[in-house]
N, C-alpha and C positions, 0 to 999 in steps of 0.2 A: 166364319170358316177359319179353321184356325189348323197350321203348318206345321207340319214336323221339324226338328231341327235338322234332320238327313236331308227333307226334300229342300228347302231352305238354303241349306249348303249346297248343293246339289244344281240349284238354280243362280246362285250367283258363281257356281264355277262356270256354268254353259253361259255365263251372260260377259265375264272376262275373258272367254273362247271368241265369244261374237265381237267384242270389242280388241281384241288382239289379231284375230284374222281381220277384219277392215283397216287396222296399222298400215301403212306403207311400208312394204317390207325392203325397200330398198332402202331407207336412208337408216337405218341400225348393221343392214347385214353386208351389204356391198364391200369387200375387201380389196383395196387399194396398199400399192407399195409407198412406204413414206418417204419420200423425193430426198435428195440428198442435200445438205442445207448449211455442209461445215464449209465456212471459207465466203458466203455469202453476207453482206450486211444484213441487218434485222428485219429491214422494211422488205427487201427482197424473200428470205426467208419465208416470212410471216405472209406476203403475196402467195410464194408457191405453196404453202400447206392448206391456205383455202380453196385454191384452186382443185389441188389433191382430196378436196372434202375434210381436211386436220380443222383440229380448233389449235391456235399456235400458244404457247403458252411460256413467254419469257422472261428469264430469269439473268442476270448479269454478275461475272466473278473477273474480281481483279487481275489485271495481267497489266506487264511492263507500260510504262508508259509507251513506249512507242507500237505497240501492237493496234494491228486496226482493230476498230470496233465491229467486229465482225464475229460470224457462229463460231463458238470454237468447239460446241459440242450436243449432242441431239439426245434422244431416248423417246422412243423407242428408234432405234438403227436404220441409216438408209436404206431402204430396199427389203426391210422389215413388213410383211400383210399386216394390218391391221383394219378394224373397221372403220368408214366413215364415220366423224364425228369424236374421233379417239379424240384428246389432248398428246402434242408434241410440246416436248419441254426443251427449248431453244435456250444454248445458253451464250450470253452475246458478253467479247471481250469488252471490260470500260478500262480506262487507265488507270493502272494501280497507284500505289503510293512512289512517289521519287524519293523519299528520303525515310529510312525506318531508325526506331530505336532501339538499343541492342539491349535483348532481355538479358536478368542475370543468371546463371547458368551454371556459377561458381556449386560443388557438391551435388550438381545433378549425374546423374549414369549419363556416358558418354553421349548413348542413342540415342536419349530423348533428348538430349542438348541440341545433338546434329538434327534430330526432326523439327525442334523446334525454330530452329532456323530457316532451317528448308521452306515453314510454314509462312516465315515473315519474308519469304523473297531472297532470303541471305546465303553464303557459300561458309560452310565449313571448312577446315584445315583442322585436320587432327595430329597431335604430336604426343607423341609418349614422354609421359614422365617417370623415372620410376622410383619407385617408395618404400618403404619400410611400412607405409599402413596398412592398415588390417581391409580399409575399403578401396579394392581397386578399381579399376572402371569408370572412374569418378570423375568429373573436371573440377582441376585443381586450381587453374586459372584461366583467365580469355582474355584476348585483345581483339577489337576494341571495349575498358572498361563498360560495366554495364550502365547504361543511362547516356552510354555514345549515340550520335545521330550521325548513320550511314547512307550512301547514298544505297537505296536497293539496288541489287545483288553483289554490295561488296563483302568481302570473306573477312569470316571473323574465327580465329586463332582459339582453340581450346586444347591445355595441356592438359592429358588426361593420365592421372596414376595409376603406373601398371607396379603388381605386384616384383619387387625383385631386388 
């Protein structure tokens, strides 16, 4: 006896029909609010999202030393539907660096100097300098030199050429 390829197709769609309807249809479709979890240590956290049905799923970013280790940030949002079994991606503060080292920065554009700081934990001060060169915008010098070891979030001095 031999099948057509319609009836064939035709019979394993009804046959993932048959096994799709005996699924339990509660543990894919069931929508729960995701509990709020910023300000909580990890183990607590990571309790309440199983309890809510989450799978918890954490991740860790630098912050001050003295910050607790605690959530400091979730996705999807508290109080967010989503289904049981989702992944929450818990991000839990560890203690950053106490001391960084100051990148050089000498001829960068002002902004990405001051971002780049921003990035290593550090404070900017920005001070105009002005020039006669052709590139303004520019950091013309910094303190402290680069290859200083700062305590984080000490501020570091960039005189920046402004045309004039």
């Amino acid at each position: 006896m031999s099948l057509s390829r319609k009836t064939i197709s035709l019979l394993l769609a009804m046959g993932m029909i048959a096994i799709l309807a005996g699924c339990d249809s509660e543990a894919g479709s069931a929508m729960n609010p995701v509990p709020p979890l910023v300000g909580l240590s990890s183990a607590r956290a990571e309790r309440a999202l199983r309890a809510a049905g989450f799978v918890p799923l954490v991740t860790t970013a630098p912050y001050p030393a003295r910050a607790p280790a605690a959530v400091v940030a979730q996705d999807p949002a508290q109080g967010q539907p989503e289904p049981r079994g989702t992944r929450v991606r818990i991000v839990v503060a560890a203690p950053g660096p106490t001391h960084v080292v100051v990148p050089d920065l000498v001829g960068e554009p002002w902004a990405r100097a001051a971002g780049e700081l921003i990035a290593k934990g550090l404070v900017s001060r920005i001070i105009p300098a002005p020039s006669s060169a052709t590139a303004g915008g520019v950091v013309a010098t910094q303190s402290p030199q680069p290859g200083s070891l700062v305590p984080a979030g000490a501020r570091v001095t960039l005189r920046v050429r402004i045309k004039g």
